[in-house]
N, CA, C and O atoms as CSV, one atom per row, in Angstrom:
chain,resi,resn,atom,element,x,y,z
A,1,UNK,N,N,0.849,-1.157,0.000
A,1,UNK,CA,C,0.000,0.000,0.000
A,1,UNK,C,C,0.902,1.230,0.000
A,1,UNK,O,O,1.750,1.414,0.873
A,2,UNK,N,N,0.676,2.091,-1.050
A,2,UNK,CA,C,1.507,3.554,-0.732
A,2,UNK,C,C,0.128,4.642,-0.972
A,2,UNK,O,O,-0.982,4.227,-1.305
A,3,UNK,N,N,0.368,5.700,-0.795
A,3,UNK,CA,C,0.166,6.892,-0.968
A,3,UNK,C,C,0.386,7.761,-2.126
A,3,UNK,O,O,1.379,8.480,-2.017
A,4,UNK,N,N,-0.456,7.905,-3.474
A,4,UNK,CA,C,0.044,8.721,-4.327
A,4,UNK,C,C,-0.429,9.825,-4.231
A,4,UNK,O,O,-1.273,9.711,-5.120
A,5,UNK,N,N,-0.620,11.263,-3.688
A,5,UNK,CA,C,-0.879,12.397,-4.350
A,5,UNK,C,C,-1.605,12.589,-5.464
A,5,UNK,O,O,-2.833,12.654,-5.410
A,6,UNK,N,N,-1.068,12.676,-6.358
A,6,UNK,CA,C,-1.339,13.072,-7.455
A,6,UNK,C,C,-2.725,12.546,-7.991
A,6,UNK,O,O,-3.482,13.220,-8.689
A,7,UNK,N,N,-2.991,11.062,-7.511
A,7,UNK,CA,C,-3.725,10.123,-7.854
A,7,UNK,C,C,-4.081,9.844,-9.290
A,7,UNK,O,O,-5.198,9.503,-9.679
A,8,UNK,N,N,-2.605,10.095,-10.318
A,8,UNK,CA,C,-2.853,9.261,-11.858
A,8,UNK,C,C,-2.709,7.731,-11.478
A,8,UNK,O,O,-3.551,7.051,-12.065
A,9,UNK,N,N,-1.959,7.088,-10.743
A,9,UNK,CA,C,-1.959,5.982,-10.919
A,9,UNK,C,C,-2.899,5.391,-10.046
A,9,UNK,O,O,-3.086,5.809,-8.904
A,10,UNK,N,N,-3.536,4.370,-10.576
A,10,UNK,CA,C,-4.700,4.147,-10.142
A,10,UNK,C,C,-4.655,2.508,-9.427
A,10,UNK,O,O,-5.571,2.251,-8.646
A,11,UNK,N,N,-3.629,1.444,-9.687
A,11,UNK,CA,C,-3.943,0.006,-9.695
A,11,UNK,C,C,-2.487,0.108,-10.045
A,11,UNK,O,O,-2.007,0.989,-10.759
A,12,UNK,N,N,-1.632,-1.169,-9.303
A,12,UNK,CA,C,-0.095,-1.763,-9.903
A,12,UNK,C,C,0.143,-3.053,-9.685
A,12,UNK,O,O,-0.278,-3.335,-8.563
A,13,UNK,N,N,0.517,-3.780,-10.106
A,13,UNK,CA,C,0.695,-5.413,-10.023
A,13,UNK,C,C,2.378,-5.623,-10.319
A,13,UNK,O,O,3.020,-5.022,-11.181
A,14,UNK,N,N,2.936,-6.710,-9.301
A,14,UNK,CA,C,4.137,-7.205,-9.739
A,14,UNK,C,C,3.930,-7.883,-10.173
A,14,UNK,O,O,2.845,-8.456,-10.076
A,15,UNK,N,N,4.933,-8.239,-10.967
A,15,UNK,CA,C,4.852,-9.314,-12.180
A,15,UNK,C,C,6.488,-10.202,-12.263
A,15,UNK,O,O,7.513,-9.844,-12.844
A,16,UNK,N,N,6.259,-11.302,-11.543
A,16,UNK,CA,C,7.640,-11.918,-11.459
A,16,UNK,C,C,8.062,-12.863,-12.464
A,16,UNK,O,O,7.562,-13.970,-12.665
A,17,UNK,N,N,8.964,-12.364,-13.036
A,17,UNK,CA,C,9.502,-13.423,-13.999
A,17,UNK,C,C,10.527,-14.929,-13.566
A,17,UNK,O,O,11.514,-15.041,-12.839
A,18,UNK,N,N,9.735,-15.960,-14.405
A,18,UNK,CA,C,10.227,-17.226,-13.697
A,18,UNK,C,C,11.705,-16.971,-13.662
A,18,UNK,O,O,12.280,-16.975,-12.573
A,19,UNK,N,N,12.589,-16.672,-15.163
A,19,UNK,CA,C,13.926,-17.233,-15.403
A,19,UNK,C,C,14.325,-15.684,-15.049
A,19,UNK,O,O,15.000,-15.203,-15.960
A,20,UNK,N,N,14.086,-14.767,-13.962
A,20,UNK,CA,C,15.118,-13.674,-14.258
A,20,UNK,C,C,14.850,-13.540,-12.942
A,20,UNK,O,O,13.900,-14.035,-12.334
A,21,UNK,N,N,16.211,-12.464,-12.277
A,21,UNK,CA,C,15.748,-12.343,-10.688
A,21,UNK,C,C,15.167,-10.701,-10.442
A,21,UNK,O,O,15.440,-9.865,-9.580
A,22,UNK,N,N,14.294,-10.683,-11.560
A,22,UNK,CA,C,13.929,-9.385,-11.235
A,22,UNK,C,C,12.216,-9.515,-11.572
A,22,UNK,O,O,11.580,-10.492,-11.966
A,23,UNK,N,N,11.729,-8.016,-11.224
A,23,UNK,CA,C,10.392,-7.901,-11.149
A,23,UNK,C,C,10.183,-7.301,-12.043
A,23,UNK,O,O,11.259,-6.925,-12.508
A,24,UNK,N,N,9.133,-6.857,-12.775
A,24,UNK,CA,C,8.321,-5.773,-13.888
A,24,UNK,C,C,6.974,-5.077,-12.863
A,24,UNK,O,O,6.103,-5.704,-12.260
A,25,UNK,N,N,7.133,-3.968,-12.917
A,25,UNK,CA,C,5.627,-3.106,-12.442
A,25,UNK,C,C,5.072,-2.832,-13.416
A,25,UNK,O,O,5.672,-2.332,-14.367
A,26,UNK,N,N,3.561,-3.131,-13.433
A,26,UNK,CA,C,2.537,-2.608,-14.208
A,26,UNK,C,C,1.347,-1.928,-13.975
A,26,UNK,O,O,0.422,-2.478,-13.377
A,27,UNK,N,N,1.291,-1.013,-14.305
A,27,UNK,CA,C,0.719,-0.133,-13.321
A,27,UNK,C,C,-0.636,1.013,-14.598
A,27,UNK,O,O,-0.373,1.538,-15.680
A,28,UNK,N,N,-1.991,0.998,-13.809
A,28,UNK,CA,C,-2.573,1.547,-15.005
A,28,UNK,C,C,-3.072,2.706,-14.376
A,28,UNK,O,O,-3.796,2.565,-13.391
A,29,UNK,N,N,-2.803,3.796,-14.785
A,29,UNK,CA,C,-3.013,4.936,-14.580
A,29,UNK,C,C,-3.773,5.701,-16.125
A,29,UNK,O,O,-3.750,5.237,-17.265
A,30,UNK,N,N,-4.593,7.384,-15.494
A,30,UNK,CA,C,-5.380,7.775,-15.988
A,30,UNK,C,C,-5.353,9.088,-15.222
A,30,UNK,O,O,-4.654,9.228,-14.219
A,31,UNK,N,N,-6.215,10.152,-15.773
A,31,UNK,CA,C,-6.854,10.978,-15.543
A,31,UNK,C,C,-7.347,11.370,-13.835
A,31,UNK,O,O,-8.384,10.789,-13.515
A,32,UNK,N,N,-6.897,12.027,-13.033
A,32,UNK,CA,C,-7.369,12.111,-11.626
A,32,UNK,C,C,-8.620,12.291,-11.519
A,32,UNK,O,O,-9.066,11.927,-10.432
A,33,UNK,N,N,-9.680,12.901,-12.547
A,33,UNK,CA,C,-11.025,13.046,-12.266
A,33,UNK,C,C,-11.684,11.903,-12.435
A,33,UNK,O,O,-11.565,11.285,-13.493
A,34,UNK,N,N,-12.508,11.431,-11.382
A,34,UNK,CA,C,-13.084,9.916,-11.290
A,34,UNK,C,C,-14.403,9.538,-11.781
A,34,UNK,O,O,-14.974,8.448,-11.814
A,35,UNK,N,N,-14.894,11.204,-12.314
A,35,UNK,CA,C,-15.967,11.172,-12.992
A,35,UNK,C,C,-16.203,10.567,-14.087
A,35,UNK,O,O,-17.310,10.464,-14.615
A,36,UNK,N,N,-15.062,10.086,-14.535
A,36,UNK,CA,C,-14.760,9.443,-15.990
A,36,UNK,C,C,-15.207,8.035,-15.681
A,36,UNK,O,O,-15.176,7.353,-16.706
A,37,UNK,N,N,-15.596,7.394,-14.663
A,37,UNK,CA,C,-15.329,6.094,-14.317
A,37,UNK,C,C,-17.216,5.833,-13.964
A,37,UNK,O,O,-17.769,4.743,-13.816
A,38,UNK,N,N,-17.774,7.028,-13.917
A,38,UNK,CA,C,-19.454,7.169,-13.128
A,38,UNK,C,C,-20.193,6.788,-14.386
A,38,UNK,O,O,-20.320,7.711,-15.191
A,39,UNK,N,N,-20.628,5.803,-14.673
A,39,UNK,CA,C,-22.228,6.017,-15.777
A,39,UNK,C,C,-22.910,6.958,-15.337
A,39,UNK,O,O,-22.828,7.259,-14.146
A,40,UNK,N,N,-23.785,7.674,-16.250
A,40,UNK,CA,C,-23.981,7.887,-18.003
A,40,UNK,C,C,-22.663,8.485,-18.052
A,40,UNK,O,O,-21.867,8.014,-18.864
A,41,UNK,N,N,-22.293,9.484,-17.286
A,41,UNK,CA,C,-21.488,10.843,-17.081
A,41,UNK,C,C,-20.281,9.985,-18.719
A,41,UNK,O,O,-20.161,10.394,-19.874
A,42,UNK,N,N,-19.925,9.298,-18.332
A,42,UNK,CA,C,-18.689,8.750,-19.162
A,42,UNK,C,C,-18.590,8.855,-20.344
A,42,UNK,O,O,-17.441,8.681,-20.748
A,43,UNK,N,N,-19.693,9.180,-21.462
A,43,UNK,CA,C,-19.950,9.050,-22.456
A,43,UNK,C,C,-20.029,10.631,-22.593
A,43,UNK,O,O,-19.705,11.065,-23.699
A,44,UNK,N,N,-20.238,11.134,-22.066
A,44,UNK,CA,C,-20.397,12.696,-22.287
A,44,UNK,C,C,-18.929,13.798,-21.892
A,44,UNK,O,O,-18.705,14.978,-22.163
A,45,UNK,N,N,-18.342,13.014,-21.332
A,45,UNK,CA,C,-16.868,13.822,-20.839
A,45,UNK,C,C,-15.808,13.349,-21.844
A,45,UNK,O,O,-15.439,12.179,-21.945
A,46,UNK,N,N,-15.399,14.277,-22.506
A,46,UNK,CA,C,-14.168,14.422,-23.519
A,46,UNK,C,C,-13.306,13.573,-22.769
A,46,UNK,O,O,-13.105,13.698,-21.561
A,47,UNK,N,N,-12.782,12.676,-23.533
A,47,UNK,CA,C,-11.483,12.044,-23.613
A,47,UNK,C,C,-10.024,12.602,-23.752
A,47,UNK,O,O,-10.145,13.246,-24.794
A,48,UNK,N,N,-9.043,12.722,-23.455
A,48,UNK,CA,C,-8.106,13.463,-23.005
A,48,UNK,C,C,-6.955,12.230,-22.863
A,48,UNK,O,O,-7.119,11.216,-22.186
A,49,UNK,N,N,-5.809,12.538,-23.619
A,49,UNK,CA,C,-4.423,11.261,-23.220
A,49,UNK,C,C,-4.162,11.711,-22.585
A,49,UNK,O,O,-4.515,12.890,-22.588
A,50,UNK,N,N,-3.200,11.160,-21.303
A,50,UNK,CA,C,-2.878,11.713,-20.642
A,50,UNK,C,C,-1.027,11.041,-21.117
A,50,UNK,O,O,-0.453,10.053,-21.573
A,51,UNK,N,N,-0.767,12.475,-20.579
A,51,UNK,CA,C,0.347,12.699,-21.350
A,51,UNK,C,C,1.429,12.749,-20.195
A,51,UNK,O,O,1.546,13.880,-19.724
A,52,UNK,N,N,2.061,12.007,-19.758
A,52,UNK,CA,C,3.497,11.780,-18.943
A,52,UNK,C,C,4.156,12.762,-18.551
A,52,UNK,O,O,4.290,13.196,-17.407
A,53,UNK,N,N,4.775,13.289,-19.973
A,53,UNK,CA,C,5.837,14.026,-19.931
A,53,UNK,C,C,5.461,15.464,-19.339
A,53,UNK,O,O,6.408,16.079,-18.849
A,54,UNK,N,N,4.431,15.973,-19.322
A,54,UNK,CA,C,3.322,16.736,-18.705
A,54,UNK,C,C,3.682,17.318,-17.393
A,54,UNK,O,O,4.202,18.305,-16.873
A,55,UNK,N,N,2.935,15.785,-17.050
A,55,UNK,CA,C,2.564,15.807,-15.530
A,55,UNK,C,C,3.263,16.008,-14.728
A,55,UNK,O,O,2.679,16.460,-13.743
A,56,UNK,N,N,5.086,15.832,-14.510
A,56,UNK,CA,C,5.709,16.340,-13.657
A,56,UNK,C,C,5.890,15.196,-13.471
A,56,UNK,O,O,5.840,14.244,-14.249
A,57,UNK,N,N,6.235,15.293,-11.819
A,57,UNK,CA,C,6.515,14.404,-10.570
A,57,UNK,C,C,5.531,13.844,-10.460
A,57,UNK,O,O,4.494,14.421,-10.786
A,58,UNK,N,N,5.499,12.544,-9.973
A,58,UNK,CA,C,4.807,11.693,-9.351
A,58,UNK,C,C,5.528,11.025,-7.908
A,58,UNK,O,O,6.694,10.659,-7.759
A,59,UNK,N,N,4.741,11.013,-7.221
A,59,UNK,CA,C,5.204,11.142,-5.780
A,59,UNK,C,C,4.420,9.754,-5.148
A,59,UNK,O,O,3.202,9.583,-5.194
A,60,UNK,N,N,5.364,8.852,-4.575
A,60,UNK,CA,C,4.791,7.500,-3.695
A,60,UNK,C,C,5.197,7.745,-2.053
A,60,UNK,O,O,6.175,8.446,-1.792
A,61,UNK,N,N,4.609,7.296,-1.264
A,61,UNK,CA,C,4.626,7.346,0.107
A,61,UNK,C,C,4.115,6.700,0.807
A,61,UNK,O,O,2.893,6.801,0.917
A,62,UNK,N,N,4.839,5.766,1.572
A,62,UNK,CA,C,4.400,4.862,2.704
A,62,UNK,C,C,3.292,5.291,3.736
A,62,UNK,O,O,3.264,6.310,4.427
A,63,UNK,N,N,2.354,4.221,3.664
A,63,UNK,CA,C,1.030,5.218,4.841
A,63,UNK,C,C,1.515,5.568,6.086
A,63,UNK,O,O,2.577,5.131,6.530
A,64,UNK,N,N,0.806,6.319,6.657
A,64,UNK,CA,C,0.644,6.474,8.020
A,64,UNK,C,C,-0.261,5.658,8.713
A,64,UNK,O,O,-1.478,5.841,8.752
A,65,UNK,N,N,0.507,4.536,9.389
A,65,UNK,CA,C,0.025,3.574,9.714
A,65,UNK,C,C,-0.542,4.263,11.567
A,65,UNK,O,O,-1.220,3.460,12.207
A,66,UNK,N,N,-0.323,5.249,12.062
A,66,UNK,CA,C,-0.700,5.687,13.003
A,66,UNK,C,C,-2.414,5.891,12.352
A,66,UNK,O,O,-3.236,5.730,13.254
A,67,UNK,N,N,-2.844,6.106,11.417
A,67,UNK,CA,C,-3.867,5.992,11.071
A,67,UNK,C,C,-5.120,5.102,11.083
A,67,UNK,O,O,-4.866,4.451,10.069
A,68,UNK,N,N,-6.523,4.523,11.604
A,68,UNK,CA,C,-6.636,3.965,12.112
A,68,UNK,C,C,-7.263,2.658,10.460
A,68,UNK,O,O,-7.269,1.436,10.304
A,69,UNK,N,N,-7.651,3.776,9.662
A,69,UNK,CA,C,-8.003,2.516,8.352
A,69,UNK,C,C,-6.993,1.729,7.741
A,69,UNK,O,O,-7.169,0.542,7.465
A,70,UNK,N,N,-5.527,2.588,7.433
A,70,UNK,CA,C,-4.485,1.775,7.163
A,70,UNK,C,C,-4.113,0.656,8.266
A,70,UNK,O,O,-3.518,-0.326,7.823
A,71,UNK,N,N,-4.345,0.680,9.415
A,71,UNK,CA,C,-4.265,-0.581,10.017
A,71,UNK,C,C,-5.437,-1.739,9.781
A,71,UNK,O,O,-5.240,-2.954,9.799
A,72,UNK,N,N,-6.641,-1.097,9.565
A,72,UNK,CA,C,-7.507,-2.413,9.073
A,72,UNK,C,C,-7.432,-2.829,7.720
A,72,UNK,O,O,-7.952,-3.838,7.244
A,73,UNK,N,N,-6.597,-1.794,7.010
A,73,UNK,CA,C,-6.300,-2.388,5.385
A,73,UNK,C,C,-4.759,-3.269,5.744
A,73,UNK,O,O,-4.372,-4.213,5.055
A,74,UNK,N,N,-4.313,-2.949,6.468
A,74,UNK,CA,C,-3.186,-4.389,6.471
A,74,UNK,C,C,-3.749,-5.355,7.621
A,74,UNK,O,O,-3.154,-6.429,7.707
A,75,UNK,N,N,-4.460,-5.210,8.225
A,75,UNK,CA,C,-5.121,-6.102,8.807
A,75,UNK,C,C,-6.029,-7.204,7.815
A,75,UNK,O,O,-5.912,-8.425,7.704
A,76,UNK,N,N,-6.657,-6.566,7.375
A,76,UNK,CA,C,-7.088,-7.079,5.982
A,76,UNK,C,C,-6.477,-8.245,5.125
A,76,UNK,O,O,-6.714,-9.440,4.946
A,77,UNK,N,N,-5.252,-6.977,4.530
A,77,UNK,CA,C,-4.101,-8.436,3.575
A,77,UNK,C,C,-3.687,-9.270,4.648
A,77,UNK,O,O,-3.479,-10.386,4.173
A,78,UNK,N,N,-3.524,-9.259,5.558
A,78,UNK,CA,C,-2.988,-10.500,6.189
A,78,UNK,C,C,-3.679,-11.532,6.991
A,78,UNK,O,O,-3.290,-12.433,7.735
A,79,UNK,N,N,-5.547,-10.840,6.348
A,79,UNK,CA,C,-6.144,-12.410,6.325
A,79,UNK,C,C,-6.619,-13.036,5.277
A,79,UNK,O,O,-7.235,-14.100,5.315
A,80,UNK,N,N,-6.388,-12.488,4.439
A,80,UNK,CA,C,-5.635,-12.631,2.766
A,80,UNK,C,C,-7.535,-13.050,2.201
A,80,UNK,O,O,-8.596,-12.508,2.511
A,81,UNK,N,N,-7.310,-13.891,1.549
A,81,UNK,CA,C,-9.074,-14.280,0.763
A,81,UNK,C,C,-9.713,-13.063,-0.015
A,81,UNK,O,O,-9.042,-12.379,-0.788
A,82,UNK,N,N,-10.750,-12.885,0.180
A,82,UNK,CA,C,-11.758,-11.968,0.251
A,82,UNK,C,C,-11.644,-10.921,1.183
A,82,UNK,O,O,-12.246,-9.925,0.782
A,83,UNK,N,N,-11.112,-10.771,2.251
A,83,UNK,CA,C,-11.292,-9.645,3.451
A,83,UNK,C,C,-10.902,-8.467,2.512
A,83,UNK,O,O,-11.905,-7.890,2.093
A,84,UNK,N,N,-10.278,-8.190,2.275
A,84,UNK,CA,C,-9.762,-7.030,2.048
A,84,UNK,C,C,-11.299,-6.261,1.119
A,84,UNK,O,O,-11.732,-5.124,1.307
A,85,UNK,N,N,-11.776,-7.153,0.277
A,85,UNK,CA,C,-13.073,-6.525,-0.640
A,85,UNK,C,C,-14.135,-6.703,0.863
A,85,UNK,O,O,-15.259,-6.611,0.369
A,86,UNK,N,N,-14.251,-6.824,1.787
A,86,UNK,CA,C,-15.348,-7.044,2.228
A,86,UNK,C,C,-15.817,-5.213,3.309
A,86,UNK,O,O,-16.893,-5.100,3.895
């Protein structure tokens, strides 16, 4: 779990490769307005690339686990299944 700011990136998955000792991130990012994501609204809001080179910085940050939801979201993954969607 991190913290993005910015909130383009939206979802990231590691991806481990059998024969290599390294990882690949994949990560799908978009647009910070989430209105894009609401039916009907979606069909009516201009489409827009979003463009990288743009945007600047992108900024990650470890939660503040003094916080009381980030402790039930790792409370969560570490009863692994379904909890975490529930």
């Amino acid at each position: 779990m991190v913290v993005h700011p910015q909130s383009v990136v939206h979802g990231a998955v590691e991806l481990a490769r059998r024969r290599a000792a390294r990882a690949s991130l994949a990560c799908g990012h978009a647009h910070p307005d989430r209105r894009r994501a609401l039916p009907p609204r979606r069909a009516e809001l201009p489409w827009q690339r979003l463009d990288l080179a743009t945007l600047g910085r992108l900024e990650f940050f470890a939660p503040d686990t003094s916080v009381s939801l980030a402790r039930l979201a790792y409370a969560a993954f570490a009863r692994g299944g379904t909890a975490p969607a529930r």
